[in-house]
C-alpha positions as CSV (number, residue, x, y, z in Angstrom):
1,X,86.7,92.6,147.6
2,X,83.0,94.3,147.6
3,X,80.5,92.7,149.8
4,X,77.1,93.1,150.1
5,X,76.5,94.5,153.8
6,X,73.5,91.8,154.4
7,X,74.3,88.7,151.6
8,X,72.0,86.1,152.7
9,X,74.3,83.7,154.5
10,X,72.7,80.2,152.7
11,X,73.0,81.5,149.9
12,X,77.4,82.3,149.5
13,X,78.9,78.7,149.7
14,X,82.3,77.9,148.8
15,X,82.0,75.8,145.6
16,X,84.3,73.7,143.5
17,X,87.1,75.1,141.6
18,X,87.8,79.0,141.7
19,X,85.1,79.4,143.9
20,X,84.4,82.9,145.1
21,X,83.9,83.6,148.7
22,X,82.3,87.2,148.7
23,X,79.6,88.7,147.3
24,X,79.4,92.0,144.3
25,X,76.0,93.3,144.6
26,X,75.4,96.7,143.4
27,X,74.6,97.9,147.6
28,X,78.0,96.5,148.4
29,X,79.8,98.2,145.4
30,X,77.5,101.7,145.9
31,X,78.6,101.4,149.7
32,X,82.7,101.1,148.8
33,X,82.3,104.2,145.9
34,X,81.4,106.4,148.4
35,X,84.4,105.9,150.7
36,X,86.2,108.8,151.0
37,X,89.1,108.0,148.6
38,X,91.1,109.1,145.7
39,X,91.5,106.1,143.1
40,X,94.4,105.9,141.0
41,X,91.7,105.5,138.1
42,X,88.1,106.3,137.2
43,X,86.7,104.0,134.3
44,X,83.7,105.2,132.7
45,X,81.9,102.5,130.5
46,X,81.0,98.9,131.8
47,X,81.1,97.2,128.2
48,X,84.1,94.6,127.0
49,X,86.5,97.5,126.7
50,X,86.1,99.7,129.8
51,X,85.7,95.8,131.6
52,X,89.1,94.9,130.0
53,X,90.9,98.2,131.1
54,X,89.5,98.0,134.8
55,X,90.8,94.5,134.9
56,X,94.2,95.3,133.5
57,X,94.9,98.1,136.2
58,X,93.0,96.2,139.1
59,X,95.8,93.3,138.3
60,X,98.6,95.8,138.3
61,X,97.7,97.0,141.3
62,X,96.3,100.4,141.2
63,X,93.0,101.2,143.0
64,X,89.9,101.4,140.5
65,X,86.4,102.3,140.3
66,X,84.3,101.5,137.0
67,X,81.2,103.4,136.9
68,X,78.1,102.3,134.2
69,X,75.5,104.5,133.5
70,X,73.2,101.0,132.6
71,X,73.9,97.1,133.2
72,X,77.5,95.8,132.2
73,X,77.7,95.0,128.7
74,X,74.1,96.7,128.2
75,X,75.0,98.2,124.7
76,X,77.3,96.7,121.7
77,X,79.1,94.4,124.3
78,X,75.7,91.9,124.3
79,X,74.9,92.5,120.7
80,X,77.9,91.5,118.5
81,X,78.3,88.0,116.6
82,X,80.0,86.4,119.5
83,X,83.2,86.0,117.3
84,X,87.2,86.0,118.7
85,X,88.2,86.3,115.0
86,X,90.9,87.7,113.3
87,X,88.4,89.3,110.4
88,X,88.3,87.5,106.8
89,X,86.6,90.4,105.5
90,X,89.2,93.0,106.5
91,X,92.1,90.9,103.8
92,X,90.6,92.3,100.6
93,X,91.5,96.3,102.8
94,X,95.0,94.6,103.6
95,X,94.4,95.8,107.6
96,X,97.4,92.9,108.7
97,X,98.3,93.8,111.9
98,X,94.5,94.0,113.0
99,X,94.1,90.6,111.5
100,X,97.6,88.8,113.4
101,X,96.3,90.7,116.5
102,X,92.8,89.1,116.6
103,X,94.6,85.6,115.3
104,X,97.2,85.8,118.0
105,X,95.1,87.0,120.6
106,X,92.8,83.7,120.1
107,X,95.8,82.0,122.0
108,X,95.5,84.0,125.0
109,X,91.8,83.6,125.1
110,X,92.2,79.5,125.3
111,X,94.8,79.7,127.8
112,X,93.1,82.4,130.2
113,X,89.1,82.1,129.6
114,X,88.8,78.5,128.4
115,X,85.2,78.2,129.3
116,X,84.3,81.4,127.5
117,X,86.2,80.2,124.2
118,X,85.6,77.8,121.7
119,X,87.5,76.9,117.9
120,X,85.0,77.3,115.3
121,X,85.0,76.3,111.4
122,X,83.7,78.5,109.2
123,X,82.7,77.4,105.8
124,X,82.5,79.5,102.9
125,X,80.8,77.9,99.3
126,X,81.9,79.2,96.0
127,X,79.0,79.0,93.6
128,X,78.7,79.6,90.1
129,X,79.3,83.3,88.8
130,X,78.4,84.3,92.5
131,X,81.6,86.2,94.1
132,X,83.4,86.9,97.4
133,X,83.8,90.0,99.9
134,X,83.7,92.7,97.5
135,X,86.9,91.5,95.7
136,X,86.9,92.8,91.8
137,X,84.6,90.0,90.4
138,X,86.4,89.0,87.8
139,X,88.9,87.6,90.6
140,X,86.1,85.7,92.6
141,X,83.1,84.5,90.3
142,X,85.4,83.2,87.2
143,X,87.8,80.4,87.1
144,X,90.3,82.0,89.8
145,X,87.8,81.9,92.6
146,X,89.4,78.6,94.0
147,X,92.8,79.9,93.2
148,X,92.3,83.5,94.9
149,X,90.3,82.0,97.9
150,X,92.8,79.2,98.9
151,X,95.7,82.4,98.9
152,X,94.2,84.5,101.2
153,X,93.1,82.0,103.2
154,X,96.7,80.5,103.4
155,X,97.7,84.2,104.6
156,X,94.9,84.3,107.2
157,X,96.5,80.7,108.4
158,X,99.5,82.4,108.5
159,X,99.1,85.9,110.1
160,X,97.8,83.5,112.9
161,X,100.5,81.2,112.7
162,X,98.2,78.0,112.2
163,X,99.7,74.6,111.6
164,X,98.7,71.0,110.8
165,X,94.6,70.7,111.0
166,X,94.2,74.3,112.1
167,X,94.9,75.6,108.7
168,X,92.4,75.8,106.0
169,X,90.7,72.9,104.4
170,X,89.1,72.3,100.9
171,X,86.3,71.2,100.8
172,X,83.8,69.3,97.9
173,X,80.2,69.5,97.0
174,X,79.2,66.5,99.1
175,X,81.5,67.7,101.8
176,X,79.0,71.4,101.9
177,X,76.0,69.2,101.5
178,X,76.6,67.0,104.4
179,X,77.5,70.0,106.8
180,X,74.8,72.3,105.7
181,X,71.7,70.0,104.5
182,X,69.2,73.1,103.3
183,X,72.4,74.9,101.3
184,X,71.3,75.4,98.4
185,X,73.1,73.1,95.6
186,X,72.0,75.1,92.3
187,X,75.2,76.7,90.9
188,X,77.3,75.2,94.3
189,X,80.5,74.2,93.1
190,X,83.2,73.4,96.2
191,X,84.2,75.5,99.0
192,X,86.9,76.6,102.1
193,X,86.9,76.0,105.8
194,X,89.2,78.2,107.8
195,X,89.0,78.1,111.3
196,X,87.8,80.7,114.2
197,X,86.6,81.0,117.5
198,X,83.2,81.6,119.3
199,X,82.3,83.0,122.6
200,X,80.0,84.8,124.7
201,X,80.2,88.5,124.6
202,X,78.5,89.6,127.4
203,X,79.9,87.1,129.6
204,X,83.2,87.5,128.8
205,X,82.6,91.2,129.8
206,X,81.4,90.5,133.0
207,X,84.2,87.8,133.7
208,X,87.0,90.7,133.2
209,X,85.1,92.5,135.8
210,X,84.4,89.5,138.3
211,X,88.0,89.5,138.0
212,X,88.5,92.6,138.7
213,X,86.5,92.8,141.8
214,X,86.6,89.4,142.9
215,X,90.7,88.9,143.4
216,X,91.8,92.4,142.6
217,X,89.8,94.5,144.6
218,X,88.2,97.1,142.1
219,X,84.9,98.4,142.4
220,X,82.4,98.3,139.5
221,X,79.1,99.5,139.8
222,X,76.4,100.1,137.7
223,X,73.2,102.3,137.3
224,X,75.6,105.2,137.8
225,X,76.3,107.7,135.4
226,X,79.2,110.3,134.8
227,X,77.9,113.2,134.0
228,X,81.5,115.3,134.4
229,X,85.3,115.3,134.7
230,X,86.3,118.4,136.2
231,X,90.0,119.2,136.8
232,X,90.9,120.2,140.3
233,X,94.6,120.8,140.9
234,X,96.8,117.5,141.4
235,X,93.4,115.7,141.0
236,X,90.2,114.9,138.5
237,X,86.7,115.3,139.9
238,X,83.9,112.7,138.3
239,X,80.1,114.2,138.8
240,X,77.6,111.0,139.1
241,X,74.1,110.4,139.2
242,X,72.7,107.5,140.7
243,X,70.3,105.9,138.1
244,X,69.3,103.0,140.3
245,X,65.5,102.4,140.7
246,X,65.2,102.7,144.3
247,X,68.0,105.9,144.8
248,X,67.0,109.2,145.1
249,X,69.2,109.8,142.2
250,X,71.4,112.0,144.0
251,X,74.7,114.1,142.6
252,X,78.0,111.7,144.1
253,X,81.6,112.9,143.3
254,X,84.5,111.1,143.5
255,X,88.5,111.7,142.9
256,X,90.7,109.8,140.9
257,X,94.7,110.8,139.5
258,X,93.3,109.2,135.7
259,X,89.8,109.0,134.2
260,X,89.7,106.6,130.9
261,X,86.4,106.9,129.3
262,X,85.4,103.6,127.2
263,X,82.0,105.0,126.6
264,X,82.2,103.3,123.0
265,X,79.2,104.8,121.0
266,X,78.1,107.5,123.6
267,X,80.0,110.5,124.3
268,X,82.4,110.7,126.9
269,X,81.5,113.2,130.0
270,X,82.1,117.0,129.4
271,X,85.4,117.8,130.4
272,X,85.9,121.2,132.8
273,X,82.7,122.2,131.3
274,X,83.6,121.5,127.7
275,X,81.5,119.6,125.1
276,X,82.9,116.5,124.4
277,X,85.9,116.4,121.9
278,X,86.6,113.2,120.7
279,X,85.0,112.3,117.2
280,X,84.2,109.1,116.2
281,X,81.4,107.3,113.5
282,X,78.7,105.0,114.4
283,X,78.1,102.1,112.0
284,X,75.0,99.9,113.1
285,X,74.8,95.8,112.8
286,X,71.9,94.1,113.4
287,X,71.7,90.3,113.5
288,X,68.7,87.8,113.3
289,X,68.3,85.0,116.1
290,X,67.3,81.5,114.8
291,X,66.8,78.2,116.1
292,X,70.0,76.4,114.9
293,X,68.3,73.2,113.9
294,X,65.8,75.2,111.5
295,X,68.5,76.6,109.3
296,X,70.7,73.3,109.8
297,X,73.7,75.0,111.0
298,X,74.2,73.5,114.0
299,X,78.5,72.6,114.3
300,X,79.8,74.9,111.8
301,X,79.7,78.4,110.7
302,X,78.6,79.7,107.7
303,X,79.9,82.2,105.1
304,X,77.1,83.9,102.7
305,X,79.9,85.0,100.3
306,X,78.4,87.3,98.2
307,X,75.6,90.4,99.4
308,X,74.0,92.9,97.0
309,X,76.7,95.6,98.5
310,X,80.2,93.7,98.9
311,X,79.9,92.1,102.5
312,X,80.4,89.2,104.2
313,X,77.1,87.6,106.3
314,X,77.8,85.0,108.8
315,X,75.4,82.2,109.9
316,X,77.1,81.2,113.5
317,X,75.6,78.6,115.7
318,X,75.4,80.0,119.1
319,X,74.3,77.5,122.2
320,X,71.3,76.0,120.3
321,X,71.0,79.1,118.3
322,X,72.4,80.5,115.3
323,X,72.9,83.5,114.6
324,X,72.7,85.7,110.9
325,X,74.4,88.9,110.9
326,X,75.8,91.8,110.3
327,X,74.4,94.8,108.6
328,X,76.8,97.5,108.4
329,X,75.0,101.0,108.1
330,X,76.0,104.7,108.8
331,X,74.1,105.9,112.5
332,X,74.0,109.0,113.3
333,X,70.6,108.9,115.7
334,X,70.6,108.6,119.7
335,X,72.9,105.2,120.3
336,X,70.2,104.4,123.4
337,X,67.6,104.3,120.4
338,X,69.4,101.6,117.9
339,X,67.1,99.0,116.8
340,X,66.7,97.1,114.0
341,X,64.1,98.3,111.3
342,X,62.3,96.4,108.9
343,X,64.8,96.9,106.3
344,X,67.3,95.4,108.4
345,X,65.3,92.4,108.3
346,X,64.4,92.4,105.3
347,X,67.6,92.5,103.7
348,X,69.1,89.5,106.4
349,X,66.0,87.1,105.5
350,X,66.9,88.2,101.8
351,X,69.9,87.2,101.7
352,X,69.7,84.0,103.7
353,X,67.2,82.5,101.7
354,X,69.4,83.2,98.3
355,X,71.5,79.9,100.4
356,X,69.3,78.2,102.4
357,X,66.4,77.0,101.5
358,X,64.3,77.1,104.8
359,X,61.2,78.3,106.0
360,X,61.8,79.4,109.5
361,X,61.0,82.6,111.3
362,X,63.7,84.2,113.3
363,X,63.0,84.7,117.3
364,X,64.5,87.7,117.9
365,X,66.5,90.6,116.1
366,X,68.9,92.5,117.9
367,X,70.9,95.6,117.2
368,X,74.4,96.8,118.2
369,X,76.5,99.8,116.9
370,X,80.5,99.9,116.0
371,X,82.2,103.0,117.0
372,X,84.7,103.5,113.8
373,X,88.1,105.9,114.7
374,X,87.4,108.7,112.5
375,X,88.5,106.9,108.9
376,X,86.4,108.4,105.9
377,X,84.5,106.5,103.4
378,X,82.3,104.0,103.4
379,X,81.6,102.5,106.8
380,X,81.6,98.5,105.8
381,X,85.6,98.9,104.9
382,X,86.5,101.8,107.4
383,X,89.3,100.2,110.2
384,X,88.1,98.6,113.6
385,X,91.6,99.6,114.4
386,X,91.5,101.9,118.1
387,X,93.3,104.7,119.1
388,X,93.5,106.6,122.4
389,X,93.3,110.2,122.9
390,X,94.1,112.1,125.9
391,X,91.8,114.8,126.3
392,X,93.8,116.4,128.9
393,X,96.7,115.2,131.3
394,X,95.6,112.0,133.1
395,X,92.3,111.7,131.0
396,X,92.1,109.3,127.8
397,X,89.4,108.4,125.7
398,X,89.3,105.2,123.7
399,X,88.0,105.1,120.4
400,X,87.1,102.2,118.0
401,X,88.4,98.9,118.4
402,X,86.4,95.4,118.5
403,X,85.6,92.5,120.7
404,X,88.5,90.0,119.7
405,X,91.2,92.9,121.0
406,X,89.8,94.1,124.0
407,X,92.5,92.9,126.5
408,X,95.0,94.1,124.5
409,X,93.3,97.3,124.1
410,X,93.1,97.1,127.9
411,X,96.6,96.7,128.5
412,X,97.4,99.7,125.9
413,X,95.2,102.0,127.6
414,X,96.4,101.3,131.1
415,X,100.0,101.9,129.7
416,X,99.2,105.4,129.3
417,X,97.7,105.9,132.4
418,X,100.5,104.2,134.2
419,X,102.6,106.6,132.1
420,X,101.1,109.5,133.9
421,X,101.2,108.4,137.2
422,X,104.8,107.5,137.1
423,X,104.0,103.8,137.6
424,X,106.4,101.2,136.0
425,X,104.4,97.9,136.4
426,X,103.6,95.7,133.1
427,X,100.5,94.3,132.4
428,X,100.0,90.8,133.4
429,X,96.7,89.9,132.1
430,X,98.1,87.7,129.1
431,X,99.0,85.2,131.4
432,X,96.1,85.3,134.4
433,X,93.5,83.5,134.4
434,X,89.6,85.1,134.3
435,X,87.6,83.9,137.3
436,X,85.6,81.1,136.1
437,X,88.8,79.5,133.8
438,X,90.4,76.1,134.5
439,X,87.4,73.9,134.0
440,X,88.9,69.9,134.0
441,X,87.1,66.7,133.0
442,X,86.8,66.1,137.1
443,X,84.8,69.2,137.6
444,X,82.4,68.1,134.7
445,X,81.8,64.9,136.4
446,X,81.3,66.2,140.2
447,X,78.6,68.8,138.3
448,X,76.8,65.6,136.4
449,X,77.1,63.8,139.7
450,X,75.4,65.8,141.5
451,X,72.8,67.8,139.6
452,X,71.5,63.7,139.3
453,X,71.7,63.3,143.0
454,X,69.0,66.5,142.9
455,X,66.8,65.0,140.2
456,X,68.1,67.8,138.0
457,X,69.0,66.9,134.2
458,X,72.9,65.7,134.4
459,X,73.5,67.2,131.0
460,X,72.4,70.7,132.4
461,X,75.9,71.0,133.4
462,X,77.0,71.5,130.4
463,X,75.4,74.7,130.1
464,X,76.4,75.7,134.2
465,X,80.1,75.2,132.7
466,X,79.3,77.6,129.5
467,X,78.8,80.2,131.5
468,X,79.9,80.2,134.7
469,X,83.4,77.8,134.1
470,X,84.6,76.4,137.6
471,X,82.0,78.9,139.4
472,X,79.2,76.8,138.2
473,X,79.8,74.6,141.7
474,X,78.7,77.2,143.2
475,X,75.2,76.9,141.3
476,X,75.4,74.0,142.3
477,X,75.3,74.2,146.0
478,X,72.7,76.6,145.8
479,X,70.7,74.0,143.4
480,X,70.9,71.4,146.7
481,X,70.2,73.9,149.2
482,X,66.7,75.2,147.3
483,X,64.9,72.7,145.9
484,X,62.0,75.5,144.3
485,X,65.0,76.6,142.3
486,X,65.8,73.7,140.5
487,X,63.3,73.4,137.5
488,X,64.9,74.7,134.0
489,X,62.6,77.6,132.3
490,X,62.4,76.9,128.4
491,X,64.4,75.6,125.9
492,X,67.4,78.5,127.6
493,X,67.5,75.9,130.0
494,X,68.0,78.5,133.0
495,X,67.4,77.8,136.3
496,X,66.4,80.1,138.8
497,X,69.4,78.8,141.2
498,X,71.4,81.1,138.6
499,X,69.2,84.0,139.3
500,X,70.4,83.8,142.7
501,X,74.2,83.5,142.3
502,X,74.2,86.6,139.5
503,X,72.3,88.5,142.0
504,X,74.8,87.7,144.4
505,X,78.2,87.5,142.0
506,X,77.4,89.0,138.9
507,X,75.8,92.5,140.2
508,X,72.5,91.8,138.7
509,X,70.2,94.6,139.7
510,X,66.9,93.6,137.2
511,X,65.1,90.8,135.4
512,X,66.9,92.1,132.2
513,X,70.3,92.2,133.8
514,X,69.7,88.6,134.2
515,X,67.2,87.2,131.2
516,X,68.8,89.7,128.5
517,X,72.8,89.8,129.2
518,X,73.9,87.2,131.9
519,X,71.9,84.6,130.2
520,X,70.6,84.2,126.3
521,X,67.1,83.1,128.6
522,X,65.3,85.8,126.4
523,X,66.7,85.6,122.9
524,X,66.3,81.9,122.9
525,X,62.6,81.4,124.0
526,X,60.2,82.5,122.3
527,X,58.2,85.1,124.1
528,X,61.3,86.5,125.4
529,X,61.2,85.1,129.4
530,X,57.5,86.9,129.8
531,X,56.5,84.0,131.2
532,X,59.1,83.8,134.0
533,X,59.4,87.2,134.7
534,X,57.0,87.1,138.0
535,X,59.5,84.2,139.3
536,X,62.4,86.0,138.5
537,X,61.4,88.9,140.2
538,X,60.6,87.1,143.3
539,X,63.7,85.4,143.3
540,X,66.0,88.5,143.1
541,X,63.6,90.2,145.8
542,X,64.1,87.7,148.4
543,X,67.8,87.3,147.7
544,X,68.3,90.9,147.3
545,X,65.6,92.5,149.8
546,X,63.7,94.5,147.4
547,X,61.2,96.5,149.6
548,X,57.8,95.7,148.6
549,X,56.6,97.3,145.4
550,X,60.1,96.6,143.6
551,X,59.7,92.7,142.1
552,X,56.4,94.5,140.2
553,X,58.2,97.4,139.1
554,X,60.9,95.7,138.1
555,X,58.3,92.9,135.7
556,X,56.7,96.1,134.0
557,X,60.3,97.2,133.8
558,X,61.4,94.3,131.5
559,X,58.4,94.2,129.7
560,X,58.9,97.8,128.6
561,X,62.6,97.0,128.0
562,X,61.7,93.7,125.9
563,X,59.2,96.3,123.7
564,X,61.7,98.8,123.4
565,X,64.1,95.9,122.1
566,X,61.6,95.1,119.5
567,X,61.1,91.7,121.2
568,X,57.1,90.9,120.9
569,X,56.0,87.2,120.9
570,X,56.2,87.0,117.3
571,X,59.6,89.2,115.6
572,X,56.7,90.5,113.7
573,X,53.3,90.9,114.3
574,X,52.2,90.8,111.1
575,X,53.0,87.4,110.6
């Protein structure tokens, strides 16, 4: 594994559980890339799928280096709606086998990354001449509605081969009312559950790749751009540039046999000089961030069923939060420049208060983009379905694809590759656990234990567990070694203790690495972790060793990155 070449000794205990016993700071991984060596493969893209095909080859063996020209999961991979679904919407298109992979896939996430999973139900009301998806209306708003609804819902249960209370429920008037107290009841009729499953996007990325570096011995690094991929003979040639704050952003090369590019909504690297040749759409989805109690969807999802253009919203409850997404709208500007605009906005908050009678404001908006393979038409029903192209021999692209396949768009990619290389070894990662997975009722207890021997709140456990699964011991013993670590900042209930062990396992290089991806510390609070931006920076110098004019270089930093995010105090300043 990666080490850091100075990791401050009080701070790398063994902990409970799958504890890890070295460090992956960005110095240690920068120090092991520039090794003279040639690596079976280069991966170029840090988010969910570039994560998921490191870990794949990592756990078959091969020798691999994933290079991120930001922070891990900087892009789409922190900004989707948190969902391991199957897709509801894509059954009026008929898109099956996407569908039963998504479904199916759900069991391997339970089994492999139980702290990073969770079984959601998602209700969707049917009210009076209102319709669903953008089914013909006469199928949806009339007297078929329930009729329609309950069938493709009973092949949704079955494309994911649910049984017994798993399946799909119907539910009453009352039923909706009780679950969703500001729905609004004019026109409501009855409704559908169906269930789903929830995670943590971001997390879940950086779990593949804790995987991969912690117990297979790959090296990840970000702040590191590819800039080429040059064939030379038997071998490839990758041209980087060091984007780190504090390099001298200096050319490196390195050698692999493969390159897989998983760049998602940014080009892939020029090839032998080449513009780039893979083509893809963009489609951008932007969600709103609410308090969960202030739209009372606090245990269950929640299906808008009908927009002004066909689509599906969702109102998900997310760790305290809930979130109302997604917009689905040709891009074709710079993807480092997606935001949402004010008719984003505009048209969530419309559409929210057609069901919910509320008055809240949201905290935050965020933006993402979907990188569609190539279909035609209309983006809101083009296929999330992937494909892989290889650009030359031993170098793929991946194109499309979405969150809930990721591992097994891992495990497709890394088949090719192994292809090439002449390596017959199958990919194991349906079966392995992510670092982090096997969380038990005993480990709970220890956690609640002890964070009450410190005077720390015992429930705050829960939320070590959400995140950091049998690693949150580990928190822990840092928790009891510094006591100036242990108060919780904002409702995010974050404690600088997990500044510390992201800094040291987790790669974190920035206040935003931290408050905007490892954590939800800034899209839960509402100005955003200003507030605890100079303690956050002192923390991550002293663990770290920033020199000296780094911690306030790196608070301007995350202020500029919070504006550039659109995340002021208030979403809008106008209000």
């Amino acid at each position: 594994m990666v080490r850091n070449p100075h990791p401050p000794q009080s701070l790398t205990p063994a902990g409970s559980g799958q504890a890890l016993t070295g460090t992956w700071t960005r110095a240690g991984s920068l120090g092991a890339l520039m090794e003279a060596r040639l690596f079976d493969m280069v991966v170029i893209g840090g988010g969910v799928i570039g994560a998921a095909v490191a870990r794949d080859a990592a756990s078959r063996g091969l020798s691999v280096a994933l290079v991120e020209k930001d922070d891990f999961a900087g892009a789409t991979s922190s900004r989707s709606t948190k969902l391991l679904h199957g897709g509801i919407r894509y059954l009026p298109h008929m898109r099956l086998g996407l569908i039963r992979q998504g479904l199916r896939e759900q069991d391997v996430w339970r089994r492999t990354a139980d702290y990073l999973y969770s079984d959601l139900d998602f209700v969707i009301p049917l009210f009076s001449g209102r319709g669903v998806l953008d089914l013909p209306r006469w199928l949806t708003a009339g007297p078929l509605a329930s009729l329609s609804l309950r069938a493709g819902l009973s092949l949704y249960d079955r494309l994911g081969g649910r049984r017994g209370p798993d399946r799909h429920r119907r539910l009453r008037k009352a039923d909706l009312e009780r679950s969703f107290p500001k729905l609004r009841s004019e026109s409501l009729m009855e409704g559908f559950s169906y269930r789903d499953a929830l995670t943590d996007d971001s997390r879940l990325t950086v779990a593949f790749l804790k995987t991969a570096v912690a117990l297979h011995g790959a090296v990840a690094i970000s702040r590191m751009a590819a800039r080429s991929i040059d064939l030379a003979g038997d071998e490839l040639r990758v041209g980087l540039t060091d984007n780190d704050p504090d390099g001298d952003g200096r050319p490196v090369l390195i050698r692999a046999r493969t390159v897989i590019s998983a760049t998602w909504a940014f080009d892939p690297p020029p090839l032998d000089g080449r513009s780039p040749d893979v083509s893809r759409r963009l489609s951008k989805g932007v969600h709103l961030v609410y308090r969960a109690r202030d739209l009372g969807v606090e245990k269950k999802a929640l299906v808008l069923p009908e927009t002004d253009d066909g689509r599906l919203l969702f109102v998900v409850p997310w760790r305290g939060l809930a979130l109302l997404g997604t917009t689905d709208t040709p891009y074709e500007a710079d993807p480092d420049r997606v935001r949402p605009d004010e008719d984003d906005i505009e048209y969530l908050e419309r559409h929210l208060v057609r069901y919910l009678d509320h008055s809240a404001s949201p905290l935050a908006a965020f933006a993402g983009l979907r990188t569609l393979a190539g279909d035609r038409g209309h983006v809101s029903a083009a296929s999330r379905e992937h494909r892989i192209v290889e650009r030359a021999p031993g170098v793929f692209a991946v194109v499309g694809g979405k969150l809930s396949s990721a591992r097994v768009i891992g495990a497709e990619a890394v088949d090719r590759a192994c292809a090439r290389l002449r390596i017959d070894r199958r990919s194991r990662t349906a079966g392995e656990p992510l670092v982090g997975a096997g969380v038990d009722a005993g480990l709970r207890e220890r956690l609640r234990t002890g964070l009450a021997r410190i005077q720390v709140p015992e429930d705050y456990a829960d939320d070590l567990i959400g995140r950091y699964g049998t690693e949150a011991g580990v928190v822990l013993r840092i928790l009891e070694q510094r006591p100036a670590w242990r108060s919780l900042m904002t409702s995010a209930r974050v404690s600088l203790a997990e500044v510390a062990y992201t800094a040291l396992h987790e790669s974190v290089a920035s206040i935003g690495d931290f408050a905007l991806r490892r954590t939800r510390l800034a899209w839960g609070s509402p100005d955003h972790g200003r507030s605890h931006a100079e303690r956050m920076a002192s923390t991550l110098s002293s663990v770290l060793d920033w020199p000296s004019h780094r911690a306030t270089n790196e608070m301007a930093g995350y202020a500029d990155e919070l504006s550039a995010l659109g995340l002021r105090v208030h979403l809008r300043g106008d209000r």
